[in-house]
N, C-alpha and C positions, 0 to 999 in steps of 0.2 A: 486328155489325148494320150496315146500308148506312146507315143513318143517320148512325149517327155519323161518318163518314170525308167526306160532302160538304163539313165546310168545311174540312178537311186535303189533301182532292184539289185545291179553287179555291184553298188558297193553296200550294202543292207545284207546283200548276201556273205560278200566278203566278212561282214562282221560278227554276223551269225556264226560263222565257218568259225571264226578266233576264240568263240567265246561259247560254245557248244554245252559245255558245264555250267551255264551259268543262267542265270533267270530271262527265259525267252525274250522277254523288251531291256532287257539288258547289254544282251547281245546286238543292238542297233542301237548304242549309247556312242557320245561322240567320244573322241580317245585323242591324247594329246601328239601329234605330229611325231615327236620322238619315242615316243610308246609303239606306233602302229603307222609307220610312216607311210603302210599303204591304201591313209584313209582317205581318202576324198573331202573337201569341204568347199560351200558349201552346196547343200540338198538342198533339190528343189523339193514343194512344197505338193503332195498330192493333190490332183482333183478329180475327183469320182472312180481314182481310179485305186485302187489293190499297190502297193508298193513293190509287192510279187509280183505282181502279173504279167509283166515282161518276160523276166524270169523262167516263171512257170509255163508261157507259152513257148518260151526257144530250149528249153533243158534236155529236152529230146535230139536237138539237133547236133550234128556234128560239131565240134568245136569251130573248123574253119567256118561255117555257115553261121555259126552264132557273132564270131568276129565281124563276118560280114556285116550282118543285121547292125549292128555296135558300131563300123565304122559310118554306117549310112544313115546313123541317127545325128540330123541337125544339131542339135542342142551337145552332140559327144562332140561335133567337130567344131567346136566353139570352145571348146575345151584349150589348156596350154599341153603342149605335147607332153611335159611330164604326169597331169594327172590323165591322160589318154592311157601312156603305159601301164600307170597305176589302178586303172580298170581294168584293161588286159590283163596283167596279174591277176587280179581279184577272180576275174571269170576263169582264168585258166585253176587256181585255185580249189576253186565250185568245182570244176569238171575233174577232178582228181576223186574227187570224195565218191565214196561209196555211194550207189544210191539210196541206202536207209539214210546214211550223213546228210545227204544233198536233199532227201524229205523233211528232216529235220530242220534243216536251214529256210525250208520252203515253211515250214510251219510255223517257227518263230516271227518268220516277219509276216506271216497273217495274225500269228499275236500284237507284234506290234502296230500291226495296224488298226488293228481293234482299241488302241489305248487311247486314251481323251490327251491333248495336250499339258496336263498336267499330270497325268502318270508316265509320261515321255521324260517331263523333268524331274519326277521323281526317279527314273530309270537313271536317269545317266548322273542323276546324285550320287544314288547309289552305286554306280560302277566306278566314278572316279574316288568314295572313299574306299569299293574295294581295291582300288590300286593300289594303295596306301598302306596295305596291311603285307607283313612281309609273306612271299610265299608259302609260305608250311600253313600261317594265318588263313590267307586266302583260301587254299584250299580247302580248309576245315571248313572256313564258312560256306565253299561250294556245294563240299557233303551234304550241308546240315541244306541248305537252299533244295536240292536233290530231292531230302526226305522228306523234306516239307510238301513240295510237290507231289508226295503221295497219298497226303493226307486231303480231307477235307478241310477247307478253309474255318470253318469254325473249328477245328482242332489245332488249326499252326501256331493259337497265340499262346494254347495252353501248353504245348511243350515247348515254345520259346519261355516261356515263366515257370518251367519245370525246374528243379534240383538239378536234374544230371544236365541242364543246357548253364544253368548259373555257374556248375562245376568246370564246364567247358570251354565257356562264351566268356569275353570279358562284358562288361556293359556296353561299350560300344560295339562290338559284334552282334550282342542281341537286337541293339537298337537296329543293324543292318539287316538280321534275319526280320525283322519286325516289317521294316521299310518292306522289303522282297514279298513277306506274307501280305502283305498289303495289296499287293499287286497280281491283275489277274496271271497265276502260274499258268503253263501249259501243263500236261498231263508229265507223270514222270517218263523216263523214257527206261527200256528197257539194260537192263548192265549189259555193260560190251563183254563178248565172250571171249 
């Protein structure tokens, strides 16, 4: 039912939004309460239906119409009023971004949708060891996650096992670039100008 999936679309969106750099089903990885306080838990469980597709069908409207839509979904007013707010954020959020950003966001979580439940928890393995890595860390391995993305998947394993990613990478970062190549990437996405 369409119902139920709007407040897993605004917050799938919301996480998308956080995590833009980073490996499409990564970006709907779950994030610890003090990391991302404005995550929602828990998600309901899709059925037949697109995790977007809430989403993707109100993105065009006005924000106050979209509100509306959100507040007149059952399942949101069942909600406790702090995580109510905490979706309003998220969606106000979404509506800030550019619309390439806010396609991007839409595209990700048709990636994720597409993942079997065990490339879900390989996702969010993988996000929460990259939380772990200090920022300057992180980001390197963004980069390299990024390039990867531009390759063909029969090539990401040979330049994770290349000299200049062993020069780069410590072993445990390759094991992350590894995990990440593993997983179906989205397309790279073009450098912000």
């Amino acid at each position: 039912m369409r119902v139920k999936f709007i407040t897993r679309g605004v917050a799938i969106a919301a996480l998308a939004v956080a995590l833009t750099g980073m490996v499409p089903c990564v970006a709907q990885a779950r994030h610890p309460a003090e990391e991302h306080p404005a995550h929602p838990v828990p998600r309901p469980k899709p059925q037949n239906n697109h995790s977007g597709q809430w989403l993707r069908q109100h993105k065009d409207l006005p924000p106050e119409q979209q509100k509306k839509a959100l507040e007149n979904d059952p399942q949101f007013r069942n909600l406790p009023p702090q995580q109510k707010q905490q979706l309003k954020n998220q969606l106000d959020r979404f509506n800030t971004l550019p619309p390439e950003k806010r396609q991007q966001v839409l595209n990700r979580m048709d990636t994720w949708g597409h993942l079997t439940p065990e490339q879900k928890d390989s996702a969010r393995q993988l996000h929460s060891q990259m939380q772990e890595l200090p920022p300057e860390r992180r980001q390197a391995v963004r980069n390299a996650i990024q390039a990867l993305r531009a390759m063909p998947p029969e090539a990401r394993q040979r330049q994770i096992d290349s000299d200049a990613y062993k020069k780069q990478f410590n072993p445990a970062e390759r094991n992350m670039l590894g995990g990440a190549s593993k997983l179906p990437l989205a397309p790279a996405e073009p450098p912000e100008q």
